[in-house]
C-alpha positions in Angstrom: -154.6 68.2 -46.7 -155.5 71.0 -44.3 -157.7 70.4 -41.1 -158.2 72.9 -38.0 -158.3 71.0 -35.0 -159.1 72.3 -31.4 -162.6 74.4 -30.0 -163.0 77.7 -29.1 -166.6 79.1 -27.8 -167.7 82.0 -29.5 -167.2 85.8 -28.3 -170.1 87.9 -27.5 -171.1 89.4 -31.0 -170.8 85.4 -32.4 -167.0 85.5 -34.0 -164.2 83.8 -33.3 -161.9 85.0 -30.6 -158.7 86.3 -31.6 -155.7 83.9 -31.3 -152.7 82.6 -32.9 -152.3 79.2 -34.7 -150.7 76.2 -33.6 -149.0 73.8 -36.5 -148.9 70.1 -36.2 -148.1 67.9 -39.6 -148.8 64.1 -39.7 -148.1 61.5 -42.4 -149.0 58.1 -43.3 -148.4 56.1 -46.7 -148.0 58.7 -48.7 -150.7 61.0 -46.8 -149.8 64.2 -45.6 -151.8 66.2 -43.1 -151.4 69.6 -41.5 -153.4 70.4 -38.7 -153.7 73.8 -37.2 -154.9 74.8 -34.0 -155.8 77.6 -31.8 -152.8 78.9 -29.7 -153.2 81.8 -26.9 -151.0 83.7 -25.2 -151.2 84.1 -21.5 -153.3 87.2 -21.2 -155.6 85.5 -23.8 -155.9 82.3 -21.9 -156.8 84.3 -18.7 -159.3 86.1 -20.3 -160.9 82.7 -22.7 -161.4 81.1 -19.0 -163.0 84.0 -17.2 -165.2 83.8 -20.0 -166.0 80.0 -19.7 -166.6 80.3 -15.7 -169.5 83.4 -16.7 -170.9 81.4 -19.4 -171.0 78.8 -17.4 -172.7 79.9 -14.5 -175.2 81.8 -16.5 -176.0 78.6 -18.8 -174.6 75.2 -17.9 -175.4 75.4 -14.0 -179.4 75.9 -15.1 -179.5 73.4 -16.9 -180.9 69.7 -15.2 -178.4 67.2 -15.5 -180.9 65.2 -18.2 -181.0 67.5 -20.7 -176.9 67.8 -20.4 -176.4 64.1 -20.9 -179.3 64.6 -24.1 -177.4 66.7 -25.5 -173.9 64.3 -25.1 -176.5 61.8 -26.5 -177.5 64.0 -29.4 -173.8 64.9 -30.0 -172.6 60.8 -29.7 -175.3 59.6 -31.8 -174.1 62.1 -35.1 -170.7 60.4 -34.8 -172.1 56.7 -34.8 -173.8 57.6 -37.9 -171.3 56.9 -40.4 -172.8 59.2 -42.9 -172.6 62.1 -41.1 -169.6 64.3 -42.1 -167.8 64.8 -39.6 -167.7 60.7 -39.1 -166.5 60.6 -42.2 -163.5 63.1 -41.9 -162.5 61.0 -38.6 -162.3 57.8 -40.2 -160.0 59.7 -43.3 -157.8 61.8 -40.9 -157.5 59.7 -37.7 -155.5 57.1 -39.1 -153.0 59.5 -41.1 -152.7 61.3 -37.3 -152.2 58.0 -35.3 -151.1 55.7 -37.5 -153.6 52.8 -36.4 -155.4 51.0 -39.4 -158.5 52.4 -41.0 -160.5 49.7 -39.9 -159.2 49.8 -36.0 -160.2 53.3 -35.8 -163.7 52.5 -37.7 -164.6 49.6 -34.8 -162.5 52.2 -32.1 -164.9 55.1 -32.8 -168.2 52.7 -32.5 -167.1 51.5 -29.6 -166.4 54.6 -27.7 -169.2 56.5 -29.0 -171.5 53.8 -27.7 -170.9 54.7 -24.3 -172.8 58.5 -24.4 -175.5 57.2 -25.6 -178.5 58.2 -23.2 -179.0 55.0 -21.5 -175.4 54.7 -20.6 -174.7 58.0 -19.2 -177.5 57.5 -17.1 -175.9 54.2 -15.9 -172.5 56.4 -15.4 -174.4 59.1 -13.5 -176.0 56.2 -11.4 -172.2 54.6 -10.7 -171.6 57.6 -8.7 -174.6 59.1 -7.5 -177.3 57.6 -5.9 -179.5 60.5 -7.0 -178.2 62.3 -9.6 -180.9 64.9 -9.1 -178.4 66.4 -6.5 -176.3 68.1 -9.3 -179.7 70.0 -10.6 -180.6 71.0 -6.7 -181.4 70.2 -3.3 -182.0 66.2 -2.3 -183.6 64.5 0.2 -181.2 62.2 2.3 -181.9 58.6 3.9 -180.5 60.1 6.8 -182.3 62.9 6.9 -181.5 66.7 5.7 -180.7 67.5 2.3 -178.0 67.5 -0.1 -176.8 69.3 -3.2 -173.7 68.7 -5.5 -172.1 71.3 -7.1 -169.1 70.9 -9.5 -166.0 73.3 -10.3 -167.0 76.8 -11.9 -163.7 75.8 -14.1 -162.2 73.0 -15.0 -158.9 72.2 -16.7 -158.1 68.5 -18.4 -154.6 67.8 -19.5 -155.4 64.9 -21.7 -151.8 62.7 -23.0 -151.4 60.0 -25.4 -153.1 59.0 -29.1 -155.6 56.9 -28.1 -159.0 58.4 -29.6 -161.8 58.6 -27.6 -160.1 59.0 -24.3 -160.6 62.7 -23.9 -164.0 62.5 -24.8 -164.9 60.2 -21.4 -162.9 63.5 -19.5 -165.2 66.5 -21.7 -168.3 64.5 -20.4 -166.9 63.9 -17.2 -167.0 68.0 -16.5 -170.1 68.3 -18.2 -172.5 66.1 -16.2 -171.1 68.0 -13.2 -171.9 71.1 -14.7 -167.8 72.7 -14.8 -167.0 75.4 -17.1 -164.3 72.9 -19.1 -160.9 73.9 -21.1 -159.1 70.7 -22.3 -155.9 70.3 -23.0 -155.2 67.7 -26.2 -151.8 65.5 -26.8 -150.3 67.1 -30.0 -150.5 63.3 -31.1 -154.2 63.2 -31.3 -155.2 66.9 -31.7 -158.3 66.2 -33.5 -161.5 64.4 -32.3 -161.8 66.2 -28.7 -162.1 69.7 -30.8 -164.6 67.6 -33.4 -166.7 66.5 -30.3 -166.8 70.1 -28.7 -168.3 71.4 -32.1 -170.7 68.8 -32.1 -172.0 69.3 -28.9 -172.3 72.9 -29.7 -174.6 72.1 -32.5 -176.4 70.0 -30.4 -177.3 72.1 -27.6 -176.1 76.1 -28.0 -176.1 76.6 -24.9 -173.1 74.3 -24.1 -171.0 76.3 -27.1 -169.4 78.8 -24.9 -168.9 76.3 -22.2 -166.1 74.2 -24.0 -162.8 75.0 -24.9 -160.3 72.3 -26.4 -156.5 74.0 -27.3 -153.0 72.2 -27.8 -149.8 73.5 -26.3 -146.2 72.3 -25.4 -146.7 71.4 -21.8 -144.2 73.2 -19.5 -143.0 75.7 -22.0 -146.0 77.6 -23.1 -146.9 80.8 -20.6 -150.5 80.0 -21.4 -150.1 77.0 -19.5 -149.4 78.5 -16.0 -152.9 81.0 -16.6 -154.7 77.8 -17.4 -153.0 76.3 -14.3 -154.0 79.7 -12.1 -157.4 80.1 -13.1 -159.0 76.6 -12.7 -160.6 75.4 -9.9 -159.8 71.3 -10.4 -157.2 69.9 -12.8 -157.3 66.4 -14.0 -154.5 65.6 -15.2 -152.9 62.1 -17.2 -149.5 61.1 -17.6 -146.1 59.9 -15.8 -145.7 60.6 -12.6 -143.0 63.2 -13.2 -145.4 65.1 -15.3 -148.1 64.7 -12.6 -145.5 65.7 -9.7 -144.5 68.8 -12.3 -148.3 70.1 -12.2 -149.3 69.9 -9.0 -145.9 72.2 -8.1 -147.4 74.6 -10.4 -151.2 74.7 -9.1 -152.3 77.1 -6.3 -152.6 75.1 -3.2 -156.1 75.6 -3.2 -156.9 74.0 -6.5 -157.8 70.1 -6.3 -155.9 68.0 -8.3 -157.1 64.4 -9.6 -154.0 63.0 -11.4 -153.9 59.2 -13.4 -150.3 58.5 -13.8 -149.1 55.2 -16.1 -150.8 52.0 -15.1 -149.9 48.5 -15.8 -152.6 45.5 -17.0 -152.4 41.7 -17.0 -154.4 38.4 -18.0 -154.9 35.2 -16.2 -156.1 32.4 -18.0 -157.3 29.3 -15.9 -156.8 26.0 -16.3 -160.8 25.4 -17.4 -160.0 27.4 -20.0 -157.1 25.8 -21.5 -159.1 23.2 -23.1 -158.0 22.4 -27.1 -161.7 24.3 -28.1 -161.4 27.1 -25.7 -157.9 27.8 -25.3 -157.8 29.2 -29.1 -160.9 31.5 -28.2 -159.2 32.4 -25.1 -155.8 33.5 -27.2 -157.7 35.6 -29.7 -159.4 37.6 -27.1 -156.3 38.2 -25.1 -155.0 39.2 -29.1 -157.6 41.6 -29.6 -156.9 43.2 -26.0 -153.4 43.5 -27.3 -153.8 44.8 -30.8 -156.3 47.7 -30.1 -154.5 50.5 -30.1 -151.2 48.7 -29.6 -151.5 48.9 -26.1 -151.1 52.2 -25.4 -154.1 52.6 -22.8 -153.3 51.3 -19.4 -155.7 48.6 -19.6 -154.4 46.8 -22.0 -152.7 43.6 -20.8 -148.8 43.0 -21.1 -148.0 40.1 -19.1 -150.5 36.9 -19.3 -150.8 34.4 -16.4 -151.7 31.0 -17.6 -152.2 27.8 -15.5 -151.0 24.7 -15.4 -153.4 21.4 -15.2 -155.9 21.9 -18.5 -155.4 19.7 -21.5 -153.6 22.7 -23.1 -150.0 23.4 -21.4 -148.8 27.7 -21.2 -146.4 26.5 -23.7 -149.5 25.8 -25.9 -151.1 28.7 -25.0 -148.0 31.1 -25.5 -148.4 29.3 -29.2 -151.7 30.0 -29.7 -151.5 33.8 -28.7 -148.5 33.8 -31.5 -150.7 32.7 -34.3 -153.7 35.1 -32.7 -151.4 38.2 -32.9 -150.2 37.1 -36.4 -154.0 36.5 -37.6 -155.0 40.2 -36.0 -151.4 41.6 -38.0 -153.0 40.3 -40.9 -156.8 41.9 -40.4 -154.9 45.0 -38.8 -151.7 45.8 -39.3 -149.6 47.7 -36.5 -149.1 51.4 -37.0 -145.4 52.4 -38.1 -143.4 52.9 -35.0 -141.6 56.0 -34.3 -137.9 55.7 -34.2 -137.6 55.4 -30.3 -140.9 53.3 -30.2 -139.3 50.8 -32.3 -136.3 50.8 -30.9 -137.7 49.7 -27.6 -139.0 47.0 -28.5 -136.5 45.5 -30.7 -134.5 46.2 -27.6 -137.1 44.2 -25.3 -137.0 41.4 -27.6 -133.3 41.5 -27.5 -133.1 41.1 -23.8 -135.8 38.4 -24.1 -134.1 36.5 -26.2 -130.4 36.2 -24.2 -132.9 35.3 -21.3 -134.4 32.4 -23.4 -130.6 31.2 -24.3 -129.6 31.8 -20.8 -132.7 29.9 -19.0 -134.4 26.6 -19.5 -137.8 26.7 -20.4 -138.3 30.4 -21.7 -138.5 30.9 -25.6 -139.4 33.8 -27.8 -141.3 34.0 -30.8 -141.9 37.3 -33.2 -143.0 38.6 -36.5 -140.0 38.9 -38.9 -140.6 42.3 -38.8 -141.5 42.6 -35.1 -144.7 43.2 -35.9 -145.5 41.1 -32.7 -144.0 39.2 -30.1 -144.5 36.7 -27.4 -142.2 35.8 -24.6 -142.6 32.4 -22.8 -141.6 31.6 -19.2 -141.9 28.4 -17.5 -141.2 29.2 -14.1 -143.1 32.1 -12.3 -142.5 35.7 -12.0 -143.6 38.7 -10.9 -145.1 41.3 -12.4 -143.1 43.6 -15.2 -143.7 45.6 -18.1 -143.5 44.4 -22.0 -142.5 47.1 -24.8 -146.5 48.0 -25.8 -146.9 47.9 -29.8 -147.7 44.3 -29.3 -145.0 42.5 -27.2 -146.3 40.3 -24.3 -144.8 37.8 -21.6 -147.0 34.2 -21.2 -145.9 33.5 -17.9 -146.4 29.5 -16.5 -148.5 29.4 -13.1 -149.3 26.1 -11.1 -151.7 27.7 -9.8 -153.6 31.0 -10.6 -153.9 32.0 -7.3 -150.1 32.7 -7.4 -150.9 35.5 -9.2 -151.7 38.0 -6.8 -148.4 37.5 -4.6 -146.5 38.1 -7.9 -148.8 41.5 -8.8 -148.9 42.8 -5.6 -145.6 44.7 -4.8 -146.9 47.1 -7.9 -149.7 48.1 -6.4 -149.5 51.5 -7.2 -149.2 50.9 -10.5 -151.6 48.2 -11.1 -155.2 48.8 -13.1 -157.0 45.8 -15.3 -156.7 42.4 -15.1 -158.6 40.1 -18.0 -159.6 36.8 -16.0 -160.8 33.8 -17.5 -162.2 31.4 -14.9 -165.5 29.7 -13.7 -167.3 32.0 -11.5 -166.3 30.8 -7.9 -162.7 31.3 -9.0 -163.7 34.3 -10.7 -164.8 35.7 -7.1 -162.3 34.1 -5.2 -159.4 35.8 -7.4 -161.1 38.8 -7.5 -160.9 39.3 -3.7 -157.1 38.4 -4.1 -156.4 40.9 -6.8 -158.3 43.4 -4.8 -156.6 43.3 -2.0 -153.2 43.6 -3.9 -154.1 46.7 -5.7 -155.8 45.7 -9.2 -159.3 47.8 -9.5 -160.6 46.4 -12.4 -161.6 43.0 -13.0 -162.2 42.8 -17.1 -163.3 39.6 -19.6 -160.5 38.8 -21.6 -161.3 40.7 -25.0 -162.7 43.8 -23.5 -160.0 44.8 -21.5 -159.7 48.1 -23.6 -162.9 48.5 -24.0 -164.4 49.2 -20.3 -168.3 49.9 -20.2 -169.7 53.3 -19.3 -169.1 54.1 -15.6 -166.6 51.9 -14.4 -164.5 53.9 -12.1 -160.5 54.8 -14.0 -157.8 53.5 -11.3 -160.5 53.0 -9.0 -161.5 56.1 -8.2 -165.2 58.1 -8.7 -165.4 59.4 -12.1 -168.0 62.3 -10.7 -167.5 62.7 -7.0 -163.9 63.3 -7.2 -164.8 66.5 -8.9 -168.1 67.4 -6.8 -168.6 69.6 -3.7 -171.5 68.9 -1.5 -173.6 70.9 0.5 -175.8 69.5 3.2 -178.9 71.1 5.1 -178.5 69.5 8.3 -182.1 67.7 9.7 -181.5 69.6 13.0 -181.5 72.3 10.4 -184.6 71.9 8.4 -186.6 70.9 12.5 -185.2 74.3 13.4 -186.7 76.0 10.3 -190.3 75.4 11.2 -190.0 77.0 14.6 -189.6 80.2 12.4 -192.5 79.1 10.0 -195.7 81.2 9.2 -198.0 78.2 10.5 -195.6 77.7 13.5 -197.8 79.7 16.3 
């Protein structure tokens, strides 16, 4: 099978813009897939975003902010109907590109497409602005004086990983504030960024020369340092070395809004750990675990459970096992790459010599290491698991202990899934604030965050946004100068 990938807007007289192609192949019991997408060389690239910026300017910033986000409705609403055909060539192709199970990528794309519906990105516009009318013109303040927002005339994502739907939150992200967008797409998941685009285009022509969504080899292709030199923001995602390695390459007048690799946890209280909850409890924490094999940094990989309720963390750690074995069963892990699966067999190896070596810990797998749990009695901090479905159950007398053991990776800390009663709910949640954590999930939709929430705690909108203010001392001055004013 053949599919082109990617987005390009059209040229003036309606054709496609000259380009090269880009190959990537991708196979999956038997399937074989070869996906081509647009490549440009440097000169090309410089001229696609001048383009973008003009069209831009001359159509997107006219537009009021409501009709942008009908038109993300519009666009959303055609890939939750599972007729339509695009829908139906993401749920055949996505899980010969990614690997995940047909049915993980059928509830995946639901999910994530919920979230542009109209009502939420309303909600998401709200999360950041108290009156979004300040993207469509000038506001009145509580202070006094007026305000206006305006976002970047260009701006560039660098999207990374094979989750789908991730670059999709980014291509609305610029679009509500108005920015000319070029996205960059992770050769591993070329595809349903490009889909969206076209979509969108359909939807609302006047957003189809605002888009552009291409794949290159980051740090090798020259078309990467025009993209670089003509934007006016980049938002980037990835390691740190990689975001260190972009910002060296912007102009120091470009912003940069980089999200480097986070790490997520759960804590399950003691109320919890009853024999009818605790088994609910472990199949949400499974189901936080299984989507998309961990590979978004919200997904937990170490699970704090406390002591006191009539089920031990032993017995939890037990009934997480049998969850992740039940979800293997429903949805079975993608095949690991080579150095994937080498990592984790490596992971459990060290877990186990700790087991031997240590009273109290124990390890428990898949015969194929399809999953795995590790078991501590005994606290410890914070650390990292092998993703694909590997996780440490660590013993707590307390839950509140948590926070001491999270907090010296505070820069790296994102979710944590919390099962409590509400007081202890708040009370933790001032704790893990103040250590670094800035999202405070239910177990079970960890990886599944709601329209708005704000990624690594920062402002989804106003971290790309400019405002201009009329001073009140301003706008008193003005009627001195007023027809009516003698």
């Amino acid at each position: 099978m053949r599919e082109v990938g990617g987005y390009l807007p059209p040229s003036v007289d309606g054709a496609a813009p000259e380009h090269g192609w880009r190959t990537e192949h991708f196979e999956r019991g038997g399937q074989r897939l070869e996906v081509a997408l647009p490549a440009l060389d440097a000169p090309a690239m410089t001229a696609l975003a001048g383009r973008i910026r003009d069209e831009a300017a001359a159509t997107l910033r006219s537009m009021p902010v409501d009709a942008i986000a009908a038109a993300v409705d519009a666009a959303a609403e055609r890939m939750l109907d599972r007729a339509h055909p695009l829908r139906q060539r993401a749920e055949q192709l996505l899980p010969i590109v990614t690997g995940y199970d047909g049915e993980s990528v059928r509830l995946g794309l639901t999910a994530t497409f919920r979230n542009f519906r109209l009502p939420q990105l309303r909600r998401f516009l709200a999360a950041d602005l108290a009156d979004p009318g300040v993207l469509d013109g000038f506001r009145p303040q509580a202070r006094g004086g007026l305000a206006r927002a305006r976002g970047p005339a260009l701006l560039l994502h660098v999207w990374a990983g094979n989750v789908p739907g991730l670059p999709v939150w980014g291509l609305v992200r610029g679009l509500l504030v108005k920015a000319g967008t070029i996205g960059k797409v992770s050769a591993a998941e070329p595809l349903l960024a490009g889909w969206f685009a076209t979509l969108l285009a359909e939807a609302e022509p006047r957003l189809a020369g605002c888009l552009a969504i291409l794949c290159w080899k980051g740090g090798a292709d020259p078309a990467e340092q025009a993209a670089f030199d003509a934007a006016d923001t980049v938002v980037a995602f990835g390691g740190n070395r990689t975001l260190a390695a972009i910002r060296n390459r912007l102009p120091g007048s470009t912003r940069f809004v980089g999200h480097g690799h986070k790490l997520s946890f759960g804590m399950v209280g003691r109320e919890a750990l009853t024999p009818g909850r605790a088994p609910a409890a472990a199949n949400l924490v499974a189901r936080d675990i299984a989507r998309f094999e961990q590979q978004g940094c919200f997904a937990p990989q170490m699970i704090f459970a406390e002591r006191g309720g009539a089920v031990d963390p032993a017995g939890f750690a037990r009934h997480l096992a049998a969850a992740l074995a039940a979800a293997e069963a429903r949805h079975p892990r993608r095949l690991l790459p080579l150095d994937e699966a080498a990592a984790l067999a490596e992971w459990r190896d060290r877990e186990e010599a700790r087991a031997v070596a240590q009273p109290g810990r124990a390890v428990v797998s898949a015969p194929d290491l399809g999953w795995c749990v590790s078991y501590a009695d005994a606290a410890e901090p914070l650390r990292p698991a092998a993703l694909n479905r590997s996780v440490t159950v660590v013993a707590l007398d307390a839950l509140e202990e948590a926070a001491a053991l999270v907090a010296p990776f505070r820069e790296l800390l994102q979710a944590a899934g919390v099962a409590a009663p509400p007081r202890r709910l708040h009370a933790l949640a001032e704790a893990l604030s103040a250590a670094g954590v800035t999202r405070i999930a239910a177990l079970g939709a960890m990886t599944a965050p709601d329209a708005g929430w704000h990624n690594d705690g920062r402002f989804n909108l106003l971290d790309l946004l400019t405002i201009t203010e009329i001073d009140p001392a301003a706008e008193a001055q003005a009627e001195l100068y007023a027809p009516y004013a003698d």
